[in-house]
KOLKOL-913292 format. One line per 5 residues: for each residue x, z, y of C-alpha. Coordinates in nm, 4 decimals, m for minus. Example, Ala and Ser with C-alpha at 12.3 -4.5 7.8 and 13.67 -1.06 7.14 Angstrom:
BEGIN
1.2300 0.7800 m0.4500 ~ 1.3670 0.7140 m0.1060
***
This chain:
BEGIN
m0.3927 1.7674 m1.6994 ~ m0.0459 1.6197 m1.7347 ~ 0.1774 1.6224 m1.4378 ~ 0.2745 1.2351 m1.3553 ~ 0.4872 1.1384 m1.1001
0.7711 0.8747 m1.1337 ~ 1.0149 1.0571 m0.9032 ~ 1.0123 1.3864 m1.0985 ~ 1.0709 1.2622 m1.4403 ~ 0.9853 1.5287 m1.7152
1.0199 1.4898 m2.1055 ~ 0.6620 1.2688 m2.1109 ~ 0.8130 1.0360 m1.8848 ~ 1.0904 0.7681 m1.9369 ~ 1.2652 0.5042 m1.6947
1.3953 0.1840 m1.7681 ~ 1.5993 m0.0822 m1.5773 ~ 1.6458 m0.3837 m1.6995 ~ 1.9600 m0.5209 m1.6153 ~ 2.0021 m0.9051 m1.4939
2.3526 m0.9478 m1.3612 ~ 2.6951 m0.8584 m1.5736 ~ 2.9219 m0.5955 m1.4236 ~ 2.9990 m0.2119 m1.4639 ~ 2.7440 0.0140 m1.3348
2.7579 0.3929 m1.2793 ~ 2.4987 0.6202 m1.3254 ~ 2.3733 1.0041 m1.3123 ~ 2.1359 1.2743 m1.3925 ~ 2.0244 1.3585 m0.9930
2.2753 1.1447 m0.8007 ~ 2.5534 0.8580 m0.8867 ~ 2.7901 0.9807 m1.1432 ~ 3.0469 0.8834 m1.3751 ~ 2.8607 0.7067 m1.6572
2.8511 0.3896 m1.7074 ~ 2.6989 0.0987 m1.8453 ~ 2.8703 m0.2053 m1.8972 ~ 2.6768 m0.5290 m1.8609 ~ 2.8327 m0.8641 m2.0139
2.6789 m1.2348 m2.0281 ~ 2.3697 m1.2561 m2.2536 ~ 2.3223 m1.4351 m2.5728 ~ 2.3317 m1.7437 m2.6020 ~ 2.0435 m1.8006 m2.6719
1.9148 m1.4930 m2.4303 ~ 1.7103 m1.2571 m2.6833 ~ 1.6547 m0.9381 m2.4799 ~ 1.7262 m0.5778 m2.6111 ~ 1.6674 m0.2439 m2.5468
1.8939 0.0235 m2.5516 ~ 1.8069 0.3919 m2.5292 ~ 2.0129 0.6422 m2.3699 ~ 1.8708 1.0332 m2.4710 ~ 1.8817 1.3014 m2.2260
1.8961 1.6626 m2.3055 ~ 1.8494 1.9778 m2.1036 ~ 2.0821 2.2382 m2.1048 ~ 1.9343 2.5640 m2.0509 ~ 2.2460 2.7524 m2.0087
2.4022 2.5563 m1.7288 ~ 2.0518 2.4431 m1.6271 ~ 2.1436 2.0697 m1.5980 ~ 2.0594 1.7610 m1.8251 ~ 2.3456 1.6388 m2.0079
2.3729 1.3221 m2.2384 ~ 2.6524 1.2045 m2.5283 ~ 2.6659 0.8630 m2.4308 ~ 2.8983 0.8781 m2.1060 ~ 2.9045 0.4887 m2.1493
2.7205 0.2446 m2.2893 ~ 2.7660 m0.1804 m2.3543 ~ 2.4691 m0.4367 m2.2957 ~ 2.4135 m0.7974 m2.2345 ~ 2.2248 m0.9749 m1.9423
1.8724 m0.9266 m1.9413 ~ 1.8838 m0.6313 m2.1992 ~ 1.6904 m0.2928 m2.0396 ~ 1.7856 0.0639 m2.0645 ~ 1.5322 0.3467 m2.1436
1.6592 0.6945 m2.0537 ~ 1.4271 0.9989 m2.1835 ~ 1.4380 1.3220 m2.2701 ~ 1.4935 1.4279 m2.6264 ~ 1.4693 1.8186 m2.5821
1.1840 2.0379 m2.5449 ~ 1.3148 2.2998 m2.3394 ~ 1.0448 2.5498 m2.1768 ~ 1.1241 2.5456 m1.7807 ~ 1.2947 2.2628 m1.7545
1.2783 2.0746 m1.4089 ~ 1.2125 1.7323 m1.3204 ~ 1.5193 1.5008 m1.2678 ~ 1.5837 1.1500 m1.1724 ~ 1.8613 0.8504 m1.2775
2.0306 0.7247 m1.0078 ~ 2.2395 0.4234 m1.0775 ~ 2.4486 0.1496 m0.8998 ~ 2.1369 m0.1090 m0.7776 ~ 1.8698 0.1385 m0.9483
1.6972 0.4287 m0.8729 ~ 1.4590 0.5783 m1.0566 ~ 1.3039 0.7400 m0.7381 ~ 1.2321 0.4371 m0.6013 ~ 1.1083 0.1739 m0.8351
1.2005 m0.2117 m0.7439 ~ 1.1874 m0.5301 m0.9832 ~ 1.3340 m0.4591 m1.3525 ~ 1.2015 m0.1205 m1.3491 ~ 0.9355 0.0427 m1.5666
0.7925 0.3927 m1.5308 ~ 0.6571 0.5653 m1.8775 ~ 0.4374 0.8144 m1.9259 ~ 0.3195 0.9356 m2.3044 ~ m0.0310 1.1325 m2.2683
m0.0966 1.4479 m2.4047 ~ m0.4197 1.6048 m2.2429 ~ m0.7807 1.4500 m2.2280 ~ m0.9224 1.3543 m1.8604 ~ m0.9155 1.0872 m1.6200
m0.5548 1.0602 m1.4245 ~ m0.6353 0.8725 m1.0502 ~ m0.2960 0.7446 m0.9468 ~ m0.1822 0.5666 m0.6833 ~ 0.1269 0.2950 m0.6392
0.2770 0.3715 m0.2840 ~ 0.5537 0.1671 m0.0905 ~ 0.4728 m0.1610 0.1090 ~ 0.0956 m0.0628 0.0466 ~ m0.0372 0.1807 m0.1505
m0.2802 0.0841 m0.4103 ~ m0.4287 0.2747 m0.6897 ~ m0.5771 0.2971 m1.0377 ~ m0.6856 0.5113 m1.3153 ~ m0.6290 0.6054 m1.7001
m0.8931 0.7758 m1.8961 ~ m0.7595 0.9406 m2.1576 ~ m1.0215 1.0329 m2.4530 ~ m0.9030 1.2989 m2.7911 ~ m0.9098 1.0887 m3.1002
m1.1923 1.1217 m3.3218 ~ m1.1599 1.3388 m3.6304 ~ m1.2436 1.0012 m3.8616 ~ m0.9323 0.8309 m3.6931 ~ m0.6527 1.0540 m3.7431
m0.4345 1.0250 m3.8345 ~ m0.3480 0.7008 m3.6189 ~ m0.0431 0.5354 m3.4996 ~ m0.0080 0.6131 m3.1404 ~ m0.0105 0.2805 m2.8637
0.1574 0.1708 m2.6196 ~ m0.0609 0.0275 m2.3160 ~ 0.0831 m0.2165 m2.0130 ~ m0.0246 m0.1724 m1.6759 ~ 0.1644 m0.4713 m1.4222
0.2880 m0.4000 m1.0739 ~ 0.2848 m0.5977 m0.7609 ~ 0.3796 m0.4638 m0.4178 ~ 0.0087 m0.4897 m0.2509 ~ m0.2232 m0.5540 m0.4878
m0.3867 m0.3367 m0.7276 ~ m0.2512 m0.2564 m1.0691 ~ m0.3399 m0.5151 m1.3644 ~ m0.5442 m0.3343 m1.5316 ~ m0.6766 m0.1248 m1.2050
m0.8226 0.1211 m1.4952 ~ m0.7497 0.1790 m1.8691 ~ m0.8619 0.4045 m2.1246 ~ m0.6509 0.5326 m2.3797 ~ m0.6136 0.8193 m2.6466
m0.4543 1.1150 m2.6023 ~ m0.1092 1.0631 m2.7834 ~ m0.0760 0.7271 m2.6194 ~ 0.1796 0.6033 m2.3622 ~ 0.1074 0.3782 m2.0541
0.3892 0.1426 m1.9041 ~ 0.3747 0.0781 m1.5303 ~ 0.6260 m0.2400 m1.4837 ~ 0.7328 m0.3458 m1.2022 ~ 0.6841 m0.7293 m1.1564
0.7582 m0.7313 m0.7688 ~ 0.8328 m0.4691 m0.5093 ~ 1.0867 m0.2460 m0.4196 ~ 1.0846 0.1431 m0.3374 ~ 0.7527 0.2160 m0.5088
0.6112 0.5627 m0.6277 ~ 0.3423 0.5727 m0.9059 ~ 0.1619 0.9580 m0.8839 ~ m0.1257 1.1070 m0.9307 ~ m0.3892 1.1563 m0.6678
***
């Protein structure tokens, strides 16, 4: 079974914040650090973006590093960090921002997760309340491969149950929790 948990981020999982003020925010791999992402007024007319910023794992120093120390968006754009490497052994981590957190998930943030095993993940969506939910995730059939992986939504509000509560999925697939309202929330398996 995979491991899912949105405050131990591993290399299935990815964050994202979408950003709706303008202003210089730092960020870091753990705790606040010394990137930064620069936020400036959207487009007229607003057309949302993503940007993605790719982490990599260091095995030597045991850290995750990244290239892009600082990066340039507009209003309402969102940032997707990830991991790019596929090192064996390495740990969870986090992104800690200025007015983001990845450990504790408020409005504008998303939680990924891209599914690689077969069963049925129970998870729960802890904070105000704690609600919870399920994916069932099936192997593809022999006559569908190959197949262009998808990308499923689930919606969260602080106390009430996920929209969809349950979803079934192929393995291969990823599933996007997004946060529509509530702060300091923890999606994890049960």
């Amino acid at each position: 079974m995979d491991f899912l948990h949105s405050q131990q981020l591993t290399r299935l999982d990815g964050y994202y914040h979408r950003f709706m003020t303008a202003g210089t925010f730092r960020w870091g791999i753990g705790s606040l650090g010394a990137y930064t992402i620069t936020v400036t007024p959207p487009r007229n007319p607003p057309t949302p973006e993503g940007a993605s910023i790719d982490l990599q794992y260091d095995e030597a120093s045991g850290l995750y590093v990244t290239t892009q120390t600082s990066i340039n968006i507009n209003q309402e754009d969102y940032v997707l960090w990830h991991v790019e490497t596929h090192a064996p052994g390495a740990p969870p981590f986090s992104i800690i921002g200025t007015d983001f957190n990845s450990r504790e998930l408020a409005d504008e943030d998303a939680f990924s997760h891209f599914f690689m095993l077969p069963g049925v993940y129970k998870y729960s969506v802890s904070g105000g309340g704690s609600q919870q939910g399920s994916i069932r995730v099936i192997q593809p059939m022999q006559a569908d491969l190959p197949r262009t992986a998808q990308a499923h939504l689930v919606e969260i509000s602080d106390r009430t149950s996920p929209n969809p509560e349950t979803l079934a999925i192929i393995a291969g697939d990823t599933v996007h929790w997004d946060i529509i309202c509530g702060t300091d929330l923890v999606i994890k398996s049960v």
